[in-house]
Structure formats: structure tokens, C-alpha cells
C-alpha positions in Angstrom: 187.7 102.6 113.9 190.9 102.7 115.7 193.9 102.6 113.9 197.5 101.7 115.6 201.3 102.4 114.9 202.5 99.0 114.1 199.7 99.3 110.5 201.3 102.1 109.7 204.8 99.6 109.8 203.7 97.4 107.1 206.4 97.5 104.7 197.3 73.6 121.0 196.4 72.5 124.0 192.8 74.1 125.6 194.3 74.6 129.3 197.6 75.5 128.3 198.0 76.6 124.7 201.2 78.7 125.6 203.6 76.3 126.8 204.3 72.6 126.8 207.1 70.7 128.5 209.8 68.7 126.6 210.0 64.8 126.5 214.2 65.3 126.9 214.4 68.1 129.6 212.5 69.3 132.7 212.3 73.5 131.4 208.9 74.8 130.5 209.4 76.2 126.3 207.0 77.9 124.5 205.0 76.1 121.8 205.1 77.4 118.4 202.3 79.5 117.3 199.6 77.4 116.0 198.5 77.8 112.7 195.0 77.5 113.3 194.6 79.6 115.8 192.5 82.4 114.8 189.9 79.4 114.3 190.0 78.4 117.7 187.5 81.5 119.0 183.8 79.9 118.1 181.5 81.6 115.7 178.4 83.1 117.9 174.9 81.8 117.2 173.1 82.6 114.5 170.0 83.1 115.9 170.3 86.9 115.9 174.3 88.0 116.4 175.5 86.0 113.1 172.0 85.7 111.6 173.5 87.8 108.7 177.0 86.9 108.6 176.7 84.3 105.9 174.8 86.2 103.6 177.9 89.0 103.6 179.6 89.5 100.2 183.7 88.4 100.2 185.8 90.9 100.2 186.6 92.2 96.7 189.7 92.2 95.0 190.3 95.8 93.8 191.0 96.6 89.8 194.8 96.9 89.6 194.3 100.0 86.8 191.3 101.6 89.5 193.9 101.4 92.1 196.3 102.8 90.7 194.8 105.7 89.7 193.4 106.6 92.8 197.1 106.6 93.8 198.0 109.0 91.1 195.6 111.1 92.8 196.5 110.8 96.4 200.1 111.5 95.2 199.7 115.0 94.0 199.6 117.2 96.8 202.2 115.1 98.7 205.0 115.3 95.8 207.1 118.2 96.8 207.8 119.3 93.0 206.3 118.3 89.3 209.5 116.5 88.8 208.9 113.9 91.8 205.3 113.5 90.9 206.1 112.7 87.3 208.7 110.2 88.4 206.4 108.7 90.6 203.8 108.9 87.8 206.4 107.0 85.8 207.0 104.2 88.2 203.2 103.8 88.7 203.0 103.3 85.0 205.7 100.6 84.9 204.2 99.0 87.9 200.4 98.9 85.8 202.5 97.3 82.8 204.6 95.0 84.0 205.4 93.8 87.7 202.0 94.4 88.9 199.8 92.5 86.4 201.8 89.8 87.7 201.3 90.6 91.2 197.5 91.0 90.8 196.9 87.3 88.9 198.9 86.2 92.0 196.3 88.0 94.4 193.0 87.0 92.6 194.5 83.3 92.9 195.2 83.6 96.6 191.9 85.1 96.5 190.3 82.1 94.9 191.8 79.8 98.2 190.8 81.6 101.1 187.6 83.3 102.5 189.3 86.7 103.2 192.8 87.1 101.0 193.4 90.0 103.6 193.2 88.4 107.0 196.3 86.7 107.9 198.9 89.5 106.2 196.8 92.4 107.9 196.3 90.1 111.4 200.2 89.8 111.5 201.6 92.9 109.5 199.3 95.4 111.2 199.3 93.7 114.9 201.3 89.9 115.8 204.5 90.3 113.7 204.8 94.2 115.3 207.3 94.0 118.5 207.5 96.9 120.2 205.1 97.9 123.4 201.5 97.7 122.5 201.5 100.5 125.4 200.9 103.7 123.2 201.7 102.2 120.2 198.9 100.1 119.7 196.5 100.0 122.6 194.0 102.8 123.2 191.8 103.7 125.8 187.9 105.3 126.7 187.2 107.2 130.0 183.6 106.5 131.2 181.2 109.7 132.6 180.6 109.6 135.8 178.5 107.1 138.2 175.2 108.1 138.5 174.2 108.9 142.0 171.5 106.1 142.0 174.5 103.7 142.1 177.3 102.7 144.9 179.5 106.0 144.9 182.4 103.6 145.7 185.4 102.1 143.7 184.3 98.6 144.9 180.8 99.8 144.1 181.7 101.1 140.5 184.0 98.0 139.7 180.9 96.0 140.9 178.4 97.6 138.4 181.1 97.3 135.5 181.6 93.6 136.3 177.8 92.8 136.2 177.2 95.0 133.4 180.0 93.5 131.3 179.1 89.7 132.4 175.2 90.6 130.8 177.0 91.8 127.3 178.9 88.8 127.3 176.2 86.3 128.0 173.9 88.3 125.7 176.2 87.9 123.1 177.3 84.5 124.0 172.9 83.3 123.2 173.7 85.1 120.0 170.9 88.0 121.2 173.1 90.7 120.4 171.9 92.7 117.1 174.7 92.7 114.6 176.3 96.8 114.2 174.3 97.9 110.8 174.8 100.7 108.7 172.1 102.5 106.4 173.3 99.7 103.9 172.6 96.6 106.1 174.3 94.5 109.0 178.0 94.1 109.3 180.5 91.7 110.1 180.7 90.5 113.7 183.7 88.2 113.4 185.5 89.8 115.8 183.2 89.9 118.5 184.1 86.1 118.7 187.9 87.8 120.4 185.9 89.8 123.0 185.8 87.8 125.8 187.8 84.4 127.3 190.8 85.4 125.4 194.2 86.8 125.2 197.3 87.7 122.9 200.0 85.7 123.5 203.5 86.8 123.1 205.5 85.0 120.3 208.7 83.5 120.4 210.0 83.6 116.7 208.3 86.9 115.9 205.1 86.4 116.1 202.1 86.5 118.5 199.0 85.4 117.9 195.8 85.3 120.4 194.0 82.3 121.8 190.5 81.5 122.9 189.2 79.3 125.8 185.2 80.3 124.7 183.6 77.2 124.1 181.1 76.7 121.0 177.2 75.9 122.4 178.2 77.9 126.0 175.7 80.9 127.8 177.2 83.1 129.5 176.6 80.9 132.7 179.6 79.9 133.9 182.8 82.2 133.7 185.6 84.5 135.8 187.2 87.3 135.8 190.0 88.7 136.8 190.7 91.5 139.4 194.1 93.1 139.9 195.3 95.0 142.8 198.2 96.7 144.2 199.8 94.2 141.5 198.1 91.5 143.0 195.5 89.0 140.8 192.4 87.9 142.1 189.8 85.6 140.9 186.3 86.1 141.1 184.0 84.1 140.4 181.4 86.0 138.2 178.9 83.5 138.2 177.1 80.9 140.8 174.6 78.1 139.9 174.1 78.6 136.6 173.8 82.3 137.0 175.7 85.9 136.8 176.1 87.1 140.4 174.1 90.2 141.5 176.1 93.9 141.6 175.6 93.3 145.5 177.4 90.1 145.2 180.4 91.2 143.2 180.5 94.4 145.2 181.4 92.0 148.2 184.3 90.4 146.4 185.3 93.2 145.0 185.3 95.0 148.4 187.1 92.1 149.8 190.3 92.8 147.4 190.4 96.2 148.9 190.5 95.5 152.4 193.4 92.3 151.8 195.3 93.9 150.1 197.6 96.5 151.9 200.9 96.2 150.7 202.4 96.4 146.5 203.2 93.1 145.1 205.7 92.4 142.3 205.0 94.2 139.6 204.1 91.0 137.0 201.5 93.3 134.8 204.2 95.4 133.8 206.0 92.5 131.6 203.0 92.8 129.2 203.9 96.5 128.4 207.4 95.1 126.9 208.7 95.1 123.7 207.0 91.9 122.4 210.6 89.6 122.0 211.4 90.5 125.5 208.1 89.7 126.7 208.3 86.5 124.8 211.4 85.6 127.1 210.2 86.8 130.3 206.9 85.1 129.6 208.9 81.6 129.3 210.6 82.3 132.6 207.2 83.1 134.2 205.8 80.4 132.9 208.4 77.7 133.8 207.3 77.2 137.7 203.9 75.2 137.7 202.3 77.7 139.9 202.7 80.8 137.4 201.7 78.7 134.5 198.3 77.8 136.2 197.7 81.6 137.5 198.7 82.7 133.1 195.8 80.3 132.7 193.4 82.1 134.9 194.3 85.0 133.4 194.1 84.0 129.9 190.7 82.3 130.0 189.1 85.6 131.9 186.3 86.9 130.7 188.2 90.4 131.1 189.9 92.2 133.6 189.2 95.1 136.1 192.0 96.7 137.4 191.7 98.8 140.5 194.0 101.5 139.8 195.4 103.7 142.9 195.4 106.9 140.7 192.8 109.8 141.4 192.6 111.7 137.5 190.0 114.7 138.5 190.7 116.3 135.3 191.0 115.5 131.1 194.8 115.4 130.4 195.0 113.1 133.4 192.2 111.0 133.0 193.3 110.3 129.7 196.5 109.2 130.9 195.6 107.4 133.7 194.3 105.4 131.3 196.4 105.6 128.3 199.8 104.3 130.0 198.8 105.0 134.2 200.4 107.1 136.5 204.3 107.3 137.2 204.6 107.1 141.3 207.6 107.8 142.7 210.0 107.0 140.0 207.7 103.8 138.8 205.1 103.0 136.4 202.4 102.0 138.8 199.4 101.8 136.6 201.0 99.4 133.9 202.3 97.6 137.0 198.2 96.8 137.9 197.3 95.5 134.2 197.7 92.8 131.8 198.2 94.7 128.6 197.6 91.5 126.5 193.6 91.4 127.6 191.6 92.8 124.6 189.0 94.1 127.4 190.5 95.8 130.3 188.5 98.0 132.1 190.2 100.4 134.9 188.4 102.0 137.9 190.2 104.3 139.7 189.8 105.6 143.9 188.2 108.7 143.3 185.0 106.0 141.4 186.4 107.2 137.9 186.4 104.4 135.3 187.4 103.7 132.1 188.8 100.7 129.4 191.6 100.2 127.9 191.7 97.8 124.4 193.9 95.7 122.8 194.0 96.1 119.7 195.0 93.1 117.9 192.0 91.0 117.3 189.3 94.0 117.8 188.8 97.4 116.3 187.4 100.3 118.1 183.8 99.7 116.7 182.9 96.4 118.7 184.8 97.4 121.9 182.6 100.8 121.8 179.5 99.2 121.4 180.5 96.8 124.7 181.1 100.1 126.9 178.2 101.9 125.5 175.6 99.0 125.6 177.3 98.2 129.7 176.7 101.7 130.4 173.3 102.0 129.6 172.7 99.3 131.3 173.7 99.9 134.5 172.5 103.0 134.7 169.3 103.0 134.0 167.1 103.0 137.4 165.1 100.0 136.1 168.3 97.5 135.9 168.1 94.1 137.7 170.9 94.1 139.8 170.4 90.4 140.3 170.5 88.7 144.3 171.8 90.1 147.2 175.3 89.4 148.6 175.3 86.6 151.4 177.2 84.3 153.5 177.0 82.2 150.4 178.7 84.6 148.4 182.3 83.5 147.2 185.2 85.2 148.2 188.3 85.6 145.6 191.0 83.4 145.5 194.9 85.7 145.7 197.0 84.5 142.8 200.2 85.1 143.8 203.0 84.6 141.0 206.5 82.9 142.2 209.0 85.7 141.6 212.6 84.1 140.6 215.9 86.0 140.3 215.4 86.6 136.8 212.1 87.5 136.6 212.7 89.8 139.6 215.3 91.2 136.9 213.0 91.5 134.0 210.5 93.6 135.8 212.8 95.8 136.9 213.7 96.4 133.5 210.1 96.7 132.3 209.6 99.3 134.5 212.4 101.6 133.0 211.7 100.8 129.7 207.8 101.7 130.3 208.8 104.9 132.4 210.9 106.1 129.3 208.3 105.2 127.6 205.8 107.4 129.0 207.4 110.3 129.8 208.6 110.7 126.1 204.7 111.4 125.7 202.6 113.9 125.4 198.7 114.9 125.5 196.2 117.8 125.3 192.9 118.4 123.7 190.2 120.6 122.8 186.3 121.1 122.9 185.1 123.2 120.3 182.3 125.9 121.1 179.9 124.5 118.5 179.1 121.0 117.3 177.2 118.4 115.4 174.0 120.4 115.1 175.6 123.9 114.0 177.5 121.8 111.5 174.4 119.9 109.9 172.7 123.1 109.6 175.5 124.6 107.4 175.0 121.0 105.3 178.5 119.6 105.8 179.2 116.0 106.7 180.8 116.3 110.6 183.5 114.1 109.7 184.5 115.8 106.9 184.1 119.0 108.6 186.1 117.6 111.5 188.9 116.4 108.9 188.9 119.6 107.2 190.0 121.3 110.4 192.8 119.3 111.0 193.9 119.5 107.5 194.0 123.7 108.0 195.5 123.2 111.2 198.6 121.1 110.6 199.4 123.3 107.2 199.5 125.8 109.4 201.6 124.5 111.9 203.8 123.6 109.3 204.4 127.0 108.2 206.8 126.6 105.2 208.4 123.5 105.8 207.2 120.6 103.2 204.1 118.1 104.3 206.3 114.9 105.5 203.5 112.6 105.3 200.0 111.6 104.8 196.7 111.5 107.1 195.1 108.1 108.0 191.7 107.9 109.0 190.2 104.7 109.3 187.3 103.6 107.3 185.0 99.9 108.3 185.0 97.8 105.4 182.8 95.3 108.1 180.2 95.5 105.3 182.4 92.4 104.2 182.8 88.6 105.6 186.0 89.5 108.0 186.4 92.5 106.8 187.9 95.3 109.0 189.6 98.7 108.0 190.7 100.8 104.7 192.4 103.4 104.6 190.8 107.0 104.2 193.4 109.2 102.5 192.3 112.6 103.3 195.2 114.3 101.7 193.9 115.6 98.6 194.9 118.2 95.7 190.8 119.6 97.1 191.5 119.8 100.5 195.2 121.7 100.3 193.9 124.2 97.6 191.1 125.3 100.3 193.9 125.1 102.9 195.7 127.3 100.9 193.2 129.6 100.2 192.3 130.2 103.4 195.3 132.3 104.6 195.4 133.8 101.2 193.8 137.9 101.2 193.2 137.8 97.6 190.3 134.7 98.0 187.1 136.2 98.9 185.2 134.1 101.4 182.4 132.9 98.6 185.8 131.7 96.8 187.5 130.1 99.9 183.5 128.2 100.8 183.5 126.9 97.2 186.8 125.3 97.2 185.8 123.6 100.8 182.7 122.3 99.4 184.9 120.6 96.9 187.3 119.3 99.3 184.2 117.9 101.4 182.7 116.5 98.5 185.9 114.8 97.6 186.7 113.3 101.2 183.0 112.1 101.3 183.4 109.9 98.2 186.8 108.6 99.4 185.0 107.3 102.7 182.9 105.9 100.7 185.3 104.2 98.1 187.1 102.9 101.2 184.2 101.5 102.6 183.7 99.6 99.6 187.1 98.0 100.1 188.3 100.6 97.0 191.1 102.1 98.8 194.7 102.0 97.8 197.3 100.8 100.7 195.3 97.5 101.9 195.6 96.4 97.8 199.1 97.4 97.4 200.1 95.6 100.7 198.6 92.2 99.1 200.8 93.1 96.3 204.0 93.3 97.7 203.1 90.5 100.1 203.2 88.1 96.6 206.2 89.4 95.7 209.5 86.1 96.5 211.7 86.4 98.3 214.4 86.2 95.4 212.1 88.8 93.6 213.0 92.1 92.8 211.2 94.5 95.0 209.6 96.8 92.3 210.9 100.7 91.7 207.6 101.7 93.0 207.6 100.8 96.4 210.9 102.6 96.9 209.6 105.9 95.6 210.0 108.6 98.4 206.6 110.1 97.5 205.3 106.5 97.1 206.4 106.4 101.1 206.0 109.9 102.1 202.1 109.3 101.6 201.7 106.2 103.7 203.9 107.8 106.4 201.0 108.6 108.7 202.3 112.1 110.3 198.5 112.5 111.3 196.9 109.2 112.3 193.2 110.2 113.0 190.1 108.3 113.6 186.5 109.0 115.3 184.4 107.4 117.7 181.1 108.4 119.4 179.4 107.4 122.8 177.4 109.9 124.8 179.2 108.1 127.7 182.8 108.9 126.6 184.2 112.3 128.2 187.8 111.1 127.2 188.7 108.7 124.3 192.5 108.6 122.4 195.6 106.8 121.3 199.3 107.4 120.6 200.7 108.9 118.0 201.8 106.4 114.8 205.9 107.9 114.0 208.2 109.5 115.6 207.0 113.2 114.4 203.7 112.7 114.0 200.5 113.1 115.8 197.7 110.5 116.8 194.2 112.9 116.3 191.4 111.2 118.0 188.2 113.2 117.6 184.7 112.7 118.2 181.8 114.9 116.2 178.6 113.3 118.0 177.9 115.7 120.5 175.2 118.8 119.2 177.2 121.8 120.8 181.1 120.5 120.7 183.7 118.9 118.5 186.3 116.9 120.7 190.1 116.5 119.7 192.6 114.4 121.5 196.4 115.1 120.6 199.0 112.8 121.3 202.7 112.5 120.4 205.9 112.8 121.4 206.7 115.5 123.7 209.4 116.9 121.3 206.6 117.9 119.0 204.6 121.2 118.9 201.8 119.3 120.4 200.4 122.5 122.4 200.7 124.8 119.6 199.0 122.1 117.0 196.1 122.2 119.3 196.0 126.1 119.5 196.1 125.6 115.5 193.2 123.2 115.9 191.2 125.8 117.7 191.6 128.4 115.2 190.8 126.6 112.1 187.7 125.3 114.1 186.5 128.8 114.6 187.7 130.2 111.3 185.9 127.3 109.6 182.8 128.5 111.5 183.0 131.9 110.7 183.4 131.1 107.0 180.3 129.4 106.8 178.2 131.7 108.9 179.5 134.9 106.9 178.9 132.8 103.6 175.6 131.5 104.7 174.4 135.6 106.0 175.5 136.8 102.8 173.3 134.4 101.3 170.1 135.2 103.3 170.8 138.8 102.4 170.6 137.8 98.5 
């Protein structure tokens, strides 16, 4: 579950829903956002992908008194003294007794009106309302292993397999015969696999964006396009042909077609979408106000998804990963954001050298559904076995150019996307680290990997810290998609546990039996907050219904201005974890200023991955040598702990 910067911020016509002309003057205006828009995507059959969906419990109002003392707790090790904890303590107390019993009768009768009292605050505090780039801030991005040598060892070839691949998900999905994500517990939520496909975020003019949908309810997978970008040019392609998806062969020949017509760069269009979301907004309304460009935002906005065909060559990890993260810088220019449309939720990027990867928009989706699209694609496609449908032929279509009317002004705004975007990226930066044991090593010492993997961190950034004062929390994302609509919690893995083992571990006078006790406790203790945030228990989704009740004449309560109040939802480690066996290279950007984004994967037997990102002011390098050397002191612990106890 992916997590972006702008959550940690809190504090219609079908063929044209982004624009409408006006009965008193000839320009081209944007429409206001309407307000039933995140109904507009159609629920999925229920035959199999929503057979559960109705039968999923609402999600829960926390206790006010439960929530609050799980604050308490998450406050102690962030206070810097027992004075600021006990005036925190204090405030909490006055919150419990006064302000926020009111606050809380409020929430349980929103609660009473709506099918998810979460939803809209979370859709537009976390992601629509937030205006700067969704490049680094909120998009993030997977790097696919490498084409099997079974399968066309070309970029046309590789973009070919994707397309088809992709295409099957969809229609699958689309006939309702995809099986809903399950836990141990039972099936989960699959609303927002209805914002996978034949959609796209729009950029707001007053504020706020919102996304809209051109799937239609009782549809197959049958008919359908996509989109294809090159050199900065769009193509269409036709995906399907009589009622059926085209054959690998078939796309291969469109795709290969784009290649060979398209020699020179064209206007750099993609890079508008990488603005800061007001200036998009205006840019968009110029783009939009010649017929022509509405028609090709149309096309583009009622793709299935979008392939772009990115000039870059990333042989190695740090530039693979940002190839994909934010694309390559060329000569002074940000060419890869150029060849995108940032706004797609499902972009999917395949490189000259036949690398490939996919790059998400955030908004609508978390990482969870977007994962399962790449994984279930991938093993697909290359399995030996896989129908690559018909042959290309004569009748094959051939994709149309869409080639956007430039004016003066937009001429103008791209040229000042593209130094916006280039300072952008080079105020980043990215490394990582593999581990030399994994999943299976981990298990056999009888630790969670996740915990393990968090525990790590946790040693590592104390470290790095040295004796300056912890200036913020960790966020790791939790699924609460055991619930109708539901979607994320936060995990607070800060705990009084967790920095007494820290401590202890640089410590001379804790023997190692000592030091293995307190990390059992810490483990123990992050296990059962997962789980309490699973469960919808946390503490900052609750509190940011709260303070969304408050008026707007209304007092903003002592509590919410505490500095240890905000030091602990300022997210100076944003971390989260995926897993696919087909992901060499996954990550995101960090979530403030001087902090670090910590994407991290524990699936693989004999490594632990970590991605760092931030900015390139930071320590980064010297966080990830920290990383390294908790990960092997950790090890050592247990192994040392665990022979001792053999020898007993």
C-alpha cells in the first residue's frame, strides 16, 4: 500500500466531461467538478470480482476514548522532554472532555448518511485538493524483470506483449472473472478497481481535481484503445477488432509502425501534466480551447491506459528506477515526462534497450490493485502456453497521429513545465540496498518480515540521527480494504518498544539476550498495531474526521496545534511494502522536505530490498549505509542469541 506526500498534508457530459462552451462567448472554460463524479466509474459484475463486496462490513467509527489513548501511546517516544509529553497529555485530556465528544456525535451522524464517512475528505485531502506535481510527490513507479527470451526481444515487441497482456486483465475484469484480493480473514474491497482502466484525473479549476470514467456498465472488454506516445507524439491504437482483443503479432505491427513514423521530437504536451495542479488547470483550458485538442484530451482520457515508448536505455538499479520515477533529463530537458500523461492511473513505460516498467497514479488507486495488474500481466505473457491471439495482416489497423495544435501560450506553458519539472528532478535523489539474507532466514528466527524490515529502519535512522532529536514520525501504510471502500490506516511504528531496543542496541552494558528481548517486544508491539490499523483502529484517519467537523467559525482545538501533536504525523520516514517476483525495482518520493520515502520489499527468500528517496540535500547515501548495518547487526543478534540457545 502506497502512500503519497500530499496524505501526509492533511491539515457532466460522457464525451467531454472536462470542458463545455458558454452560451455568451465563443472560449472553451472548464466545467466545475461534478459532484457525483466518483459514481460515474460502474461497479464490476458480481459474478465473481464484486461477488463479496456487498457482504463487506462499513467502515467503523473508532471509540473517541480508544483513540485517544492509542495516541497517548504513539506520543511518548516523539515528545522531546516529560514536560511536552505531559502538556500534550493535558491537551488530549481536554480534547476527550470537551471539544471532541462534540466532534465525535458529529462523525457518527455523518456516519449515519453516507456509506463510507471517510471517502470524500480522504479522496480530496490526501490526493484532488493537493496542488503541487503529482511527479514524486504522489506518483510512484515498478520496473518489470526482464523479457523472457521466448518473446520478441524488441521495444515494439515488449510494448506489444504489455499491450495484449494488459487488454486480457482488463476484459477479465470487465466479465467480473477476476477473484477479489483476500486475506487469511476473507475477500476485500475492489472498489477501486472500477478507476483502473478508461479513466483519468482531471485537473481542477477552483482547487480541486477529481477523475472521470468513460467505462460503461454491462461492457466486455471487447471494444477499447489505447494510447501510445512517442517522441511526444500520441497515437491511437486500436486494441481491439471485431469484437475481439488483437493478437501480440497484431499490436506488435502498430506498435512497430510508431517507431518507424516517428523521427523527429514533437511539442512536449505530456510535460503539462507533471505541473503544479493550478497551473495545469490553466494550461489545460488553453489546450483544450481549439476543437482539435479537446477531441485528442478525449482520446486520451477514455484510454484504456497508456504505453509510453521512452528513448532512455536504464541498464542498471538507480537508473531504472528513475527512468521511471520522473525520466531522464536530455540535454538540459525533461524528456521522459515530456513522453507521458502523468494524469493516467495506468502508465506503463518501455524503454529502447526492451526494459519496462509502470508508473501509477495515485489518486483513485493504491499500490495493492495496480500490483496485482502488473503481476497477473506478467505471468501471463510469459508463460510459453499464452495465446497470443491472430497474426498480424493486411487487415491490421494502423494508428492514427494525434497531433495537438500548439498556440503561443501553450508553446509558453511548456516551456515552463519543463523548468519547473527539471528543478524538480534534479533536487532528487535515490539509492538502495539488497540485503544478503531474506524472507526465509527471517522466518526461521520467528519474526514477522515486516516487522523485521521496520525494525531496521527504525535502528538505522536513530542512528543517522546521531544526537539530534527525532523530527517526526514513520508512516507505513496499512489496507483497511477488509471494509466497503475502505483503503489505508496509518501504521505508527514509532513506539516507546521499538526506540528502547534501538537504544539498546549501541549501548555496551545490554548483553545481546537483553537487547533480543527488548526487539521481541518491539515486534510484538508493531505486529498488533498492523493489526489495530487494519481494523480501521488507528489514530490519524479518526482525528482527520474530527477536525474535518470542526466550522469554519469554530475554534480550532489546543490539540491540534500541539508541536508533539504535529511532530508525530510529520512523516520524516514514509515507508510502505510491496511484493511481486517480477519487480527488480519498485519506489516513491520522499513525503517533506527532510525526510525520506523507504520503499522496501521482504518477499524474496535470500534478500530484503530498500529504496531511498529524498532530497538530494539529505544524507541519503549515508542512511542507506545505516540501513546496511542495522540489517546485518540485526542478523547477527539473532544468530548469536539463537546459537547460544542451542548450546543451552
Amino acid at each position: 500500500m502506497l502512500v503519497s506526500r500530499s496524505q501526509r498534508c492533511i491539515f457532466l457530459s460522457r464525451s467531454l466531461p472536462c470542458f463545455r462552451r458558454s452560451m455568451t462567448t465563443s472560449t472553451i472554460r472548464l466545467i466545475q467538478r461534478p459532484e457525483n463524479w466518483k459514481a460515474a466509474a460502474p461497479d464490476l459484475p458480481s459474478t465473481v470480482t464484486f461477488a463479496g463486496q456487498s457482504k463487506l462490513s462499513k467502515l467503523p467509527v473508532p471509540s473517541l476514548p480508544d483513540t485517544l489513548a492509542r495516541l497517548k501511546e504513539s506520543l511518548k517516544p516523539i515528545a522531546w522532554s516529560s514536560a511536552e509529553l505531559d502538556e500534550v497529555e493535558k491537551k488530549i485530556d481536554e480534547f476527550g472532555s470537551g471539544k471532541g465528544v462534540e466532534l465525535q456525535e458529529r462523525l457518527l451522524k455523518h456516519n449515519e448518511k453516507t456509506h463510507h464517512w471517510l471517502e470524500q475528505w480522504w479522496d480530496d485531502g490526501g490526493y484532488l485538493g493537493y496542488r503541487d506535481s503529482v511527479i514524486i510527490n504522489v506518483s510512484y513507479y515498478y520496473g518489470f524483470d526482464a523479457q523472457p527470451a521466448h518473446l520478441p526481444q524488441t521495444p515494439a515487441g515488449r510494448a506489444a506483449t504489455i499491450a495484449r497482456g494488459a487488454m486480457i486483465f482488463r476484459q477479465q475484469l470487465k466479465q467480473g472473472l477476476i477473484t477479489p484480493d483476500a486475506t487469511k480473514e476473507g475477500p476485500l474491497c475492489m472498489d477501486t478497481y472500477r478507476w483502473m482502466f478508461d479513466c483519468c484525473r482531471i485537473p481542477g479549476p477552483e482547487g480541486l481535481d477529481w477523475s472521470t470514467s468513460y467505462a460503461k456498465a454491462g461492457e466486455t472488454g471487447d471494444t477499447g484503445h489505447i494510447i501510445v506516445i512517442r517522441k511526444n507524439r500520441f497515437w491511437k491504437v486500436n486494441a481491439t477488432q471485431d469484437g475481439r482483443i488483437l493478437g501480440t503479432d497484431e499490436f506488435e505491427r502498430q506498435i512497430q509502425h510508431i517507431y518507424d513514423n516517428t523521427a523527429k521530437e514533437y511539442p512536449g504536451v505530456g510535460i503539462l501534466t507533471a505541473s503544479n495542479r493550478d497551473i495545469w488547470a490553466k494550461d489545460y483550458n488553453e489546450l483544450a480551447s481549439i476543437p482539435n485538442n479537446s477531441q485528442i484530451l478525449h482520446e486520451i482520457q477514455s484510454s484504456a491506459f497508456i504505453i509510453s515508448l521512452d528513448e532512455s536505455n536504464p541498464s542498471e538499479f538507480v537508473h531504472q528506477s528513475r527512468a521511471l520515477w520522473h525520466g531522464d533529463i536530455v540535454d538540459g530537458a525533461p524528456r521522459g515526462l515530456r513522453n507521458r500523461w502523468s494524469d493516467k492511473p495506468c502508465n506503463f513505460v518501455v524503454f529502447d534497450n526492451v526494459e519496462a516498467g509502470f508508473v501509477g497514479e495515485h489518486s483513485v488507486m493504491d499500490g495493492t490493485p495496480t500490483v496485482r495488474l502488473c503481476d497477473n500481466l506478467l505471468d501471463l505473457v510469459y508463460d510459453p502456453n499464452f495465446d497470443h491471439g491472430a497474426s498480424a495482416s493486411s487487415s491490421t489497423p494502423l494508428p492514427q497521429p494525434l497531433d495537438f495544435e500548439i498556440s503561443a501560450a501553450t508553446e509558453e506553458a511548456i516551456a515552463k513545465a519543463d523548468i519547473a519539472a527539471r528543478e524538480l528532478i534534479e533536487s532528487q535523489t535515490l539509492n538502495y540496498h539488497r540485503t544478503s539474507y531474506g524472507k526465509a532466514a527471517i522466518k526461521k528466527f520467528g519474526v514477522s518480515p515486516d516487522s523485521w524490515a521496520q525494525m531496521i529502519v527504525q535502528l538505522a535512522f536513530r542512528r543517522l540521527l546521531g544526537d539530534k532529536k527525532r523530527h517526526g514520525g514513520t508512516y507505513e501504510a496499512a489496507t483497511t480494504r477488509k471494509f466497503y471502500k475502505g483503503r489505508t490506516e496509518t501504521i505508527r511504528v514509532v513506539t516507546s518498544e521499538a526506540d528502547e531496543w534501538v537504544r539498546s542496541m549501541d549501548d555496551a552494558s545490554v548483553g545481546k539476550e537483553e537487547r533480543k528481548r527488548m526487539f521481541d517486544l518491539a515486534a510484538r508491539k508493531h505486529i498488533a498495531l498492523a493489526k489495530t490499523a487494519g481494523n480501521a483502529e488507528g489514530v490519524d484517519r479518526h482525528m482527520f474526521g474530527l477536525k474535518k467537523l470542526l466550522q469554519p467559525d469554530e475554534k480550532v482545538p489546543a490539540l491540534f496545534n500541539d508541536p508533539v501533536y504535529q511532530r508525530s504525523s510529520y512523516w520524516a520516514l514514509s515507508t510502505s511494502a510491496i511484493f511481486s517476483k517480477h519487480f527488480p525495482v519498485y519506489g516513491w518520493g520522499e513525503v517533506v522536505p527532510d525526510g525520506f520515502g523507504v520503499a522496501y520489499m521482504t518477499g524474496f527468500d535470500d534478500y530484503l530490498q530498500y529504496t531511498i528517496t529524498s532530497r538530494k540535500e539529505m544524507p541519503n547515501a549515508e542512511f542507506v549505509n545505516e540501513i546496511a548495518k542495522a540489517a546485518e547487526d540485526l542478523y547477527n543478534l539473532h544468530n548469536a542469541t539463537q546459537a547460544r540457545k542451542a548450546q543451552l
